[in-house]
MMTF fields as JSON, N, C-alpha, C and O atoms, coordinates in Angstrom:
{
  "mmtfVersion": "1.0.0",
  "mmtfProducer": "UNKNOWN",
  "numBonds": 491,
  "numAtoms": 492,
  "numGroups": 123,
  "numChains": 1,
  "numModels": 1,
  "chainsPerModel": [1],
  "groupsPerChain": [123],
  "chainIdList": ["A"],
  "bondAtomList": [4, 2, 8, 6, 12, 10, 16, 14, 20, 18, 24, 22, 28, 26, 32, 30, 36, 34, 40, 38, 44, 42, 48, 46, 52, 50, 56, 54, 60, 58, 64, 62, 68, 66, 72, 70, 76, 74, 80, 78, 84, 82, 88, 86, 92, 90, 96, 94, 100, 98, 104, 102, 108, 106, 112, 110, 116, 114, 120, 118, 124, 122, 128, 126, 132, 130, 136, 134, 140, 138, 144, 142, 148, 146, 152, 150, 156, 154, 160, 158, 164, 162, 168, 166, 172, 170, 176, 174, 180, 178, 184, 182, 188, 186, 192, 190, 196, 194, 200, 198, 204, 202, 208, 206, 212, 210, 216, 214, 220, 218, 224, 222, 228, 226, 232, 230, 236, 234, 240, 238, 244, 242, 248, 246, 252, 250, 256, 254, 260, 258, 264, 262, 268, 266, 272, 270, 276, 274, 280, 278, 284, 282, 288, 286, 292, 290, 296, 294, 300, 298, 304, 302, 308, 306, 312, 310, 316, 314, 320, 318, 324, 322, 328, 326, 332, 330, 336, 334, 340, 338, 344, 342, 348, 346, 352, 350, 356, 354, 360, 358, 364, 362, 368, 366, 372, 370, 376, 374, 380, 378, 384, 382, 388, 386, 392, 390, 396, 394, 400, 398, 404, 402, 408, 406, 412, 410, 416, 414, 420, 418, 424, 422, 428, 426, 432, 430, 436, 434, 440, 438, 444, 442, 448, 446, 452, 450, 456, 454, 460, 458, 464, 462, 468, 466, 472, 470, 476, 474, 480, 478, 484, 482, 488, 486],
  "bondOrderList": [1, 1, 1, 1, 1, 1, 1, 1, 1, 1, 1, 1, 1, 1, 1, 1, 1, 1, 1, 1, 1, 1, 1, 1, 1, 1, 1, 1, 1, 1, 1, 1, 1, 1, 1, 1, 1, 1, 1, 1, 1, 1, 1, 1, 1, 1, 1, 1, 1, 1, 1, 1, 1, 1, 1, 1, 1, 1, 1, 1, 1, 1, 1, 1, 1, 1, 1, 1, 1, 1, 1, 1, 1, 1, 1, 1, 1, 1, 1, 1, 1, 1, 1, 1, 1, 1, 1, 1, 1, 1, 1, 1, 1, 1, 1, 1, 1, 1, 1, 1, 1, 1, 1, 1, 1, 1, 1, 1, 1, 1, 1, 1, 1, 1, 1, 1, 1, 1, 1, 1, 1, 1],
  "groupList": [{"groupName": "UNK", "atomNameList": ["N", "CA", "C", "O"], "elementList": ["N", "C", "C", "O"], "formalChargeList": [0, 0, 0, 0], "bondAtomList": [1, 0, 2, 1, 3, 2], "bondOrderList": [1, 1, 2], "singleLetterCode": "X", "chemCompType": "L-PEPTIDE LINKING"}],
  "groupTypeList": [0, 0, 0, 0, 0, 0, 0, 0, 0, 0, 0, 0, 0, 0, 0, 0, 0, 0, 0, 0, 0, 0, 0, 0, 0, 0, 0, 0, 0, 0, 0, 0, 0, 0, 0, 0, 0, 0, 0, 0, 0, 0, 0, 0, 0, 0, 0, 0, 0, 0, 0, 0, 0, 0, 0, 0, 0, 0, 0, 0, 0, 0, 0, 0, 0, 0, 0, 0, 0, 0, 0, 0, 0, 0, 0, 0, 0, 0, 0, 0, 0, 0, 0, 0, 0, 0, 0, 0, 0, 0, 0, 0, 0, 0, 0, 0, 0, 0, 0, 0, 0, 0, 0, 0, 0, 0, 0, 0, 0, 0, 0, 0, 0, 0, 0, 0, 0, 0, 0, 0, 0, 0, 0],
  "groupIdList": [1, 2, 3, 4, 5, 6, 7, 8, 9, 10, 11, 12, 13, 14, 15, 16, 17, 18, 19, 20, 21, 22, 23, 24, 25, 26, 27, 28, 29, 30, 31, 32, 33, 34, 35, 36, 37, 38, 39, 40, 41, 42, 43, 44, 45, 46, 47, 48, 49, 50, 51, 52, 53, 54, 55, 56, 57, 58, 59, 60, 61, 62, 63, 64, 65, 66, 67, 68, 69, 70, 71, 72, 73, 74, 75, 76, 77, 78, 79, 80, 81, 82, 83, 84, 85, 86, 87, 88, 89, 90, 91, 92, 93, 94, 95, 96, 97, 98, 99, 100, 101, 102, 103, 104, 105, 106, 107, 108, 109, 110, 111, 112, 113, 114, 115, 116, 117, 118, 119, 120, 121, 122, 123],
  "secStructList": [7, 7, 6, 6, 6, 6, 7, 7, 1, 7, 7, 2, 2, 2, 2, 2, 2, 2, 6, 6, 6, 6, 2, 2, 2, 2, 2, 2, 2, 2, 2, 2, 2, 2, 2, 2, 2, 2, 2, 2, 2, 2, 2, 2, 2, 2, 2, 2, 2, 2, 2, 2, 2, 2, 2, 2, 6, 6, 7, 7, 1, 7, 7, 2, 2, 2, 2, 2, 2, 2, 2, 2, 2, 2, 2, 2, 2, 2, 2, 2, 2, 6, 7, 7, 6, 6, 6, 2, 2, 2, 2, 2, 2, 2, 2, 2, 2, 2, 2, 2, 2, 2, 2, 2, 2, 2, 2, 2, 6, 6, 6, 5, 7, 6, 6, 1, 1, 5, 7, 7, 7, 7, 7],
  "xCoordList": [0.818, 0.0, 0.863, 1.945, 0.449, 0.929, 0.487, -0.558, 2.083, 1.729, 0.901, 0.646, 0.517, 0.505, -1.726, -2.585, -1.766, -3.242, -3.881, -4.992, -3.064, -3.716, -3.294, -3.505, -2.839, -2.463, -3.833, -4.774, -3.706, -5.115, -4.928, -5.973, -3.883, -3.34, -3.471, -3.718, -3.17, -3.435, -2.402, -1.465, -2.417, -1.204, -0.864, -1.6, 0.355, 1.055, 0.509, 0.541, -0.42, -1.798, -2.026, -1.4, -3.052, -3.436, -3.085, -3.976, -2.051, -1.172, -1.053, -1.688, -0.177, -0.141, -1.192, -1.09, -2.486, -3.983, -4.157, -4.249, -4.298, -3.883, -3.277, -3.762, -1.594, -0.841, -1.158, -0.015, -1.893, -2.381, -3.476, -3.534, -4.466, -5.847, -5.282, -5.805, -4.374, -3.915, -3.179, -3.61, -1.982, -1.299, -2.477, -2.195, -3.902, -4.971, -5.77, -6.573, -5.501, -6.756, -5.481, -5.649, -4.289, -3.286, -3.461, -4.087, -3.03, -3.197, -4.296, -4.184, -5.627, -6.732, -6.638, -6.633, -6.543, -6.083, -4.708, -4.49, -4.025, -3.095, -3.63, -3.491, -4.382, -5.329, -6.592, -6.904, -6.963, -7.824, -7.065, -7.252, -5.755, -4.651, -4.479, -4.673, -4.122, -3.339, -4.802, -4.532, -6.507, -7.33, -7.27, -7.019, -7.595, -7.585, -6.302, -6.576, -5.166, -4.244, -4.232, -3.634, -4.991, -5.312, -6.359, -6.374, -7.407, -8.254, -8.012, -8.706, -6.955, -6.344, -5.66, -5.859, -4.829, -4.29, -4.837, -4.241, -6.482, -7.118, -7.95, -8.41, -8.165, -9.121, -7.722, -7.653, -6.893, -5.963, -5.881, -5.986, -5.688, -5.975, -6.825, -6.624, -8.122, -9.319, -9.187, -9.964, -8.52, -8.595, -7.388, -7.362, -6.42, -5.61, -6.475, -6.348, -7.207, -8.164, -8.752, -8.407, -9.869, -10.289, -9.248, -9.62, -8.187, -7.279, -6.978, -6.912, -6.852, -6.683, -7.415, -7.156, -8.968, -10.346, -10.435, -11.365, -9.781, -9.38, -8.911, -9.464, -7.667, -6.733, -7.559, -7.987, -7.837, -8.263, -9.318, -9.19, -10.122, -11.218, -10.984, -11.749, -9.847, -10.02, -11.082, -11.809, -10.983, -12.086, -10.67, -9.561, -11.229, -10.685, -10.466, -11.351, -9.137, -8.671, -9.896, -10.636, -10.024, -10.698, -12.242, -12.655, -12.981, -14.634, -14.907, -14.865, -15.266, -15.637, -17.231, -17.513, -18.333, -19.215, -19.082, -19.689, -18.012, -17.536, -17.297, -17.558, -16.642, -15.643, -16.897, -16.888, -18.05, -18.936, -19.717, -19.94, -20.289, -20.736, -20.035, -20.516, -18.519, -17.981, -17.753, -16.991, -17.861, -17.967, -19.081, -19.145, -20.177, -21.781, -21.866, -22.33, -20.961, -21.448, -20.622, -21.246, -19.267, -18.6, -19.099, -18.867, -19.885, -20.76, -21.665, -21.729, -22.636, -23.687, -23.351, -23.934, -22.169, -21.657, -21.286, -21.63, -20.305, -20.129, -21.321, -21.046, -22.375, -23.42, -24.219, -24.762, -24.24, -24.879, -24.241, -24.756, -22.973, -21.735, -21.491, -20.904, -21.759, -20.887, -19.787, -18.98, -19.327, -17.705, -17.922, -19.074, -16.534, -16.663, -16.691, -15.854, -17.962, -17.681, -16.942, -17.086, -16.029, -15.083, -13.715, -12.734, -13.511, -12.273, -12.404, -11.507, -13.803, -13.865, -13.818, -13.466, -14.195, -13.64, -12.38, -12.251, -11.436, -10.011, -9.568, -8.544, -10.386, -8.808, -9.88, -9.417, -11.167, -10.909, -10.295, -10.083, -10.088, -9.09, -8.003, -7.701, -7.006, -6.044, -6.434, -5.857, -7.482, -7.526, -7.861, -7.344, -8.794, -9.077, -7.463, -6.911, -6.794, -5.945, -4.511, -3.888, -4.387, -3.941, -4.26, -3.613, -5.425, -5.424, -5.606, -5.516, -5.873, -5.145, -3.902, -3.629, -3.199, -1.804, -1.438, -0.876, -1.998, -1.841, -2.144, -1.43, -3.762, -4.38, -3.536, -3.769, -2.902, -2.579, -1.344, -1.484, -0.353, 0.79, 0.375, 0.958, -0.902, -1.005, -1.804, -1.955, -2.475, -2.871, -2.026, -2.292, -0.957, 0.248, 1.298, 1.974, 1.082, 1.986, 1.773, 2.479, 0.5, -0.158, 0.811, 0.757, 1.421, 1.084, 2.917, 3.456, 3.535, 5.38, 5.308, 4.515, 6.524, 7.735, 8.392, 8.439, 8.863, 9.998, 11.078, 11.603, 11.41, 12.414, 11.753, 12.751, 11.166, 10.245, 9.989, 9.839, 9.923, 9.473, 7.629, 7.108, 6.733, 5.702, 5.538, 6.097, 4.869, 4.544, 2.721, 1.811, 3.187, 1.541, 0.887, 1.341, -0.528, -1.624, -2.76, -3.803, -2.169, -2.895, -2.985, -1.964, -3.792, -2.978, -4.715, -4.983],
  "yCoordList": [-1.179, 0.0, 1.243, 1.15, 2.714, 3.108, 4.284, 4.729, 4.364, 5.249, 6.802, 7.501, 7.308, 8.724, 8.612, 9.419, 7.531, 6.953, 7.091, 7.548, 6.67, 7.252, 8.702, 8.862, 9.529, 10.773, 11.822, 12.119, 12.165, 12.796, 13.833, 14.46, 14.531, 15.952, 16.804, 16.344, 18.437, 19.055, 18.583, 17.98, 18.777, 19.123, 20.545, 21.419, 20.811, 21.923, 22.706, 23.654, 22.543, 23.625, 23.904, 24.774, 23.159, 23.312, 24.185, 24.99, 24.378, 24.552, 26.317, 27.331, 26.141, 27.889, 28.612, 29.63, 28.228, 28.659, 29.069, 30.296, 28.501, 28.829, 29.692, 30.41, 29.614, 30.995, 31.637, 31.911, 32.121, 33.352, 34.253, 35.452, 32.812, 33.285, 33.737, 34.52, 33.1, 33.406, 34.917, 35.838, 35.318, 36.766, 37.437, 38.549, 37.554, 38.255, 38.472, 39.366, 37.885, 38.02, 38.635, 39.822, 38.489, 39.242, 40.464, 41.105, 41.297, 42.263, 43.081, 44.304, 42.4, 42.547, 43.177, 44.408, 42.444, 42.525, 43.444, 44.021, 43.479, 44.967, 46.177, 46.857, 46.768, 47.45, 48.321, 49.489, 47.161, 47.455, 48.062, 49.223, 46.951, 47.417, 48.889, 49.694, 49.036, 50.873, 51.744, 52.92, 51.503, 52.159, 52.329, 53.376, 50.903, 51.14, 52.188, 52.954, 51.858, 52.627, 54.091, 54.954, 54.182, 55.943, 56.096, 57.151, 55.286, 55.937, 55.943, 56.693, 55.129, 55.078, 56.626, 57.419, 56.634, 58.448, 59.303, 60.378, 59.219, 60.136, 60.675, 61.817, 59.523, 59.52, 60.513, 61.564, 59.457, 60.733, 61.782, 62.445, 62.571, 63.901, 64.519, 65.475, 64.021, 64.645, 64.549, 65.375, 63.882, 63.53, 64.529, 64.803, 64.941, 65.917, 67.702, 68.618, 67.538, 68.687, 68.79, 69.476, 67.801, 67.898, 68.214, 69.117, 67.671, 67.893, 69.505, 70.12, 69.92, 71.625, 72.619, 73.789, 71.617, 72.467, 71.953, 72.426, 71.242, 70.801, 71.456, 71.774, 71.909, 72.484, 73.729, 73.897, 74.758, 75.924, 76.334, 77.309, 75.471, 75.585, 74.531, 74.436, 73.919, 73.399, 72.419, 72.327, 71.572, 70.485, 69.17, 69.247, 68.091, 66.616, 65.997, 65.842, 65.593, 64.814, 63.453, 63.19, 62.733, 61.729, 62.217, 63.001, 61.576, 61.634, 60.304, 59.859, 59.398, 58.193, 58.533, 57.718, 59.374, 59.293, 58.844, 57.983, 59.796, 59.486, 58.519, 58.118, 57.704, 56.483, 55.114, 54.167, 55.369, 54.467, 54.701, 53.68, 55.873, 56.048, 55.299, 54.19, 55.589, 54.829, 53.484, 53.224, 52.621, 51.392, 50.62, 49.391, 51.627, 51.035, 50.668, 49.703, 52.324, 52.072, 50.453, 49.542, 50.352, 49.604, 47.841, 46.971, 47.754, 46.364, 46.11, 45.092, 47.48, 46.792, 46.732, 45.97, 47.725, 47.504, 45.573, 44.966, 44.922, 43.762, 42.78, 41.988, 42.934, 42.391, 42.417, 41.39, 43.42, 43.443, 42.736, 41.961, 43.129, 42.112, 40.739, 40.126, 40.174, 38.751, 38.996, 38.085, 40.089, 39.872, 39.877, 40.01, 39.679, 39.638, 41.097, 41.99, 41.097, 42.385, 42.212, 43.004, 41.351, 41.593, 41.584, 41.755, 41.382, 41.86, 43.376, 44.217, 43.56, 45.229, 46.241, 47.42, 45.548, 46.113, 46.594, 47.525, 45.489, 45.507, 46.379, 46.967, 46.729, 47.042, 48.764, 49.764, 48.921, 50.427, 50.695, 51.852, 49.749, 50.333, 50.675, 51.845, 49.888, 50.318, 51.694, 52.643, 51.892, 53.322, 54.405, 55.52, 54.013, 55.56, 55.694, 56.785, 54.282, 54.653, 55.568, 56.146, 55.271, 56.058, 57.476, 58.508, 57.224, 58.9, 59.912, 61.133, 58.949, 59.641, 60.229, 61.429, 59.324, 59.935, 61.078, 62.12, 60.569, 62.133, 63.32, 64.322, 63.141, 64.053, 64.904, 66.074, 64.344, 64.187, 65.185, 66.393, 64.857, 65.506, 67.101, 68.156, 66.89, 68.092, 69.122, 70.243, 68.551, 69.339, 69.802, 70.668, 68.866, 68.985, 70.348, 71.281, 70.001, 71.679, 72.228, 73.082, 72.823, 74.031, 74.802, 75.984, 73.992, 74.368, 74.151, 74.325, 73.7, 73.81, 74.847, 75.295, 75.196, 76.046, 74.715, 73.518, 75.522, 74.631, 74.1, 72.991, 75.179, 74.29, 73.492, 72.999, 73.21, 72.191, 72.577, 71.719, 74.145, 74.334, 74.888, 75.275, 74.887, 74.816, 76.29, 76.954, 76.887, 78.143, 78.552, 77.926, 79.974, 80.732, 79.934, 79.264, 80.279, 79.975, 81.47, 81.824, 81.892, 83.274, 84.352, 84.485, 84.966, 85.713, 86.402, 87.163],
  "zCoordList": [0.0, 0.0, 0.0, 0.58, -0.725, -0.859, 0.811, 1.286, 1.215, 2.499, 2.09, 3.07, 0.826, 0.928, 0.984, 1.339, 0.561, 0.337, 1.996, 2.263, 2.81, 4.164, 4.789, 5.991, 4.206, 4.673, 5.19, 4.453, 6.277, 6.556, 6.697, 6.873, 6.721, 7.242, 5.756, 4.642, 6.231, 4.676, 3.818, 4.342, 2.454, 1.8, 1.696, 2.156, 1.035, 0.726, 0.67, 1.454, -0.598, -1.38, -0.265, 0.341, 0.271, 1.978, 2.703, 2.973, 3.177, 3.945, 3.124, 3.411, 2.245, 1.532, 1.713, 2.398, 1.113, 2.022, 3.062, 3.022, 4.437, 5.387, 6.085, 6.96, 5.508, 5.955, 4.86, 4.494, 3.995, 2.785, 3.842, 4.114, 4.374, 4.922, 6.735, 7.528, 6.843, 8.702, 8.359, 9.054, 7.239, 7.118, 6.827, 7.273, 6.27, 5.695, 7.421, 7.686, 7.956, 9.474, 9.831, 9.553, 10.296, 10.875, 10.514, 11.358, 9.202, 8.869, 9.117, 9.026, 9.501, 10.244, 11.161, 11.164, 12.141, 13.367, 13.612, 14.677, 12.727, 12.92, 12.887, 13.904, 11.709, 11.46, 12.552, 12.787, 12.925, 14.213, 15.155, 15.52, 15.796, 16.654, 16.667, 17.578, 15.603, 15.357, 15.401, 15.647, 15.212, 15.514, 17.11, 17.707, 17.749, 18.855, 20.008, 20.932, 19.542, 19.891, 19.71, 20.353, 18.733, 18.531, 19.257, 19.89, 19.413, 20.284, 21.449, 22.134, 22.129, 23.501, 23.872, 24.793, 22.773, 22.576, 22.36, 22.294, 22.109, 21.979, 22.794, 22.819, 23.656, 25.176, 26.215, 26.852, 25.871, 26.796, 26.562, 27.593, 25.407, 25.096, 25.578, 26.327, 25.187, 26.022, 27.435, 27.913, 28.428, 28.976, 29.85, 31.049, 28.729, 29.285, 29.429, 30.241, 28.364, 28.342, 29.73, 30.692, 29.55, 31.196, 32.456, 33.205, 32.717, 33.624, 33.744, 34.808, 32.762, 32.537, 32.905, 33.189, 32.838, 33.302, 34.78, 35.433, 35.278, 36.753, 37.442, 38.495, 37.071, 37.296, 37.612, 38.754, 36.466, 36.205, 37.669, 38.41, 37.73, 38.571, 40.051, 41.01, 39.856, 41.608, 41.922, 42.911, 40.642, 40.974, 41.037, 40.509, 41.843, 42.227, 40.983, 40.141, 40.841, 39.473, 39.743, 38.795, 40.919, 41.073, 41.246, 42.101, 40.247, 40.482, 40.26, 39.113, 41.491, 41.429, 40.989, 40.111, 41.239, 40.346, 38.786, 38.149, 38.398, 36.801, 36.501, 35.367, 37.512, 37.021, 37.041, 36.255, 38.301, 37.815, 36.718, 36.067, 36.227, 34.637, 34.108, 33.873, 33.67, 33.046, 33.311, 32.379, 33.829, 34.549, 34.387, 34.376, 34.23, 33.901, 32.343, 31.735, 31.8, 30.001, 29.6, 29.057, 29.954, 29.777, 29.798, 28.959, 31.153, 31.586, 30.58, 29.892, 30.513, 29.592, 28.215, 27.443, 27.767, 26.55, 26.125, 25.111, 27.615, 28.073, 27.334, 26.432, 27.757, 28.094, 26.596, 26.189, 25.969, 24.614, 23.547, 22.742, 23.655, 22.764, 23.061, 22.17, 23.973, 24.61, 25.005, 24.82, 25.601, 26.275, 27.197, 27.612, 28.187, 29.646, 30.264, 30.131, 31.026, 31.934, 32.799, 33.73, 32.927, 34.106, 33.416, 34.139, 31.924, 30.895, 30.746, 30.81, 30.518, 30.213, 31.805, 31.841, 32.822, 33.916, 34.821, 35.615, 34.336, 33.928, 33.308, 33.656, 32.006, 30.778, 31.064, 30.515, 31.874, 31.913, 33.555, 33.921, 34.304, 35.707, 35.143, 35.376, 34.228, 33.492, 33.128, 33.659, 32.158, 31.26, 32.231, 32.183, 33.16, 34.39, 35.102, 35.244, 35.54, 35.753, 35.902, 36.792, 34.192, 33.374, 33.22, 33.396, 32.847, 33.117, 34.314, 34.442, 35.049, 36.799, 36.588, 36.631, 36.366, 36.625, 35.814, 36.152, 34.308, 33.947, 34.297, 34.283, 34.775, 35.302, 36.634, 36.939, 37.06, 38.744, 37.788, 37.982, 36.948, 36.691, 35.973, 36.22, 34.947, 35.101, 35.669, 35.183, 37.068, 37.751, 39.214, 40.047, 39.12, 40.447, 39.415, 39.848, 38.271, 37.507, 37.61, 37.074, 38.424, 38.474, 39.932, 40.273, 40.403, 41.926, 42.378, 43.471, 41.013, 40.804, 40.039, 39.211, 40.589, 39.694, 38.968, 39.251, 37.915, 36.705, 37.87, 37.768, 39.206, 39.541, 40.557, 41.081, 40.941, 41.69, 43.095, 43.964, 43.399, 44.255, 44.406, 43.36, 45.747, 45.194, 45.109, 45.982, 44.209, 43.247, 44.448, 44.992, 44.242, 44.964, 43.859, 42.931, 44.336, 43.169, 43.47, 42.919, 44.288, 44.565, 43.48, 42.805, 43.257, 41.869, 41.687, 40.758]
}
């Protein structure tokens, strides 16, 4: 018998297919990548905006009211799609996170001098 008569696996053809159709979903998925990454940089922006109007007016970088809005849209967003609300609960502690700290750096500039001593705010 000839051994190639029981072969069950792809052939070559097969196989080239495959990595044609696996580099075509990659490139996909890169694509998206670099959207999402801009919108990550873009939330921070806004996000630096707000900090400025923080700053300006003497409101709390932290508004846990805010952060549950955002926490709510995120769940039921969860919930309408099939993902996990507890993946999307995660990856926005990361993102409020994040923009804490920014927030925090440029609303702590308000209140330095360049040489790092703390500056009136009286004025």
């Amino acid at each position: 018998m000839n051994g190639s008569m029981h072969n069950h696996g792809p052939g070559s053809g097969e196989i080239d297919l495959a990595e044609r159709d696996l580099d075509a979903l990659r490139a996909q998925l890169d694509r998206i990548d670099d959207r999402l990454l801009e919108d990550v940089r873009a939330r921070i922006e806004v996000c630096m905006s707000i900090a400025h109007l923080k700053r300006r007016y003497s409101i709390p970088v932290m508004q846990p009211q805010r952060v549950g809005v955002v926490h709510e849209h995120a769940h039921r967003f969860a919930l309408d799609h099939d993902l996990s609300p507890d993946f999307l609960h995660e990856l926005y502690d990361l993102l409020i996170a994040e923009t804490c700290r920014v927030e925090d750096r440029i609303v702590d500039s308000a209140q330095m001098t360049p040489d790092g001593d703390t500056a009136s705010t009286v004025g």
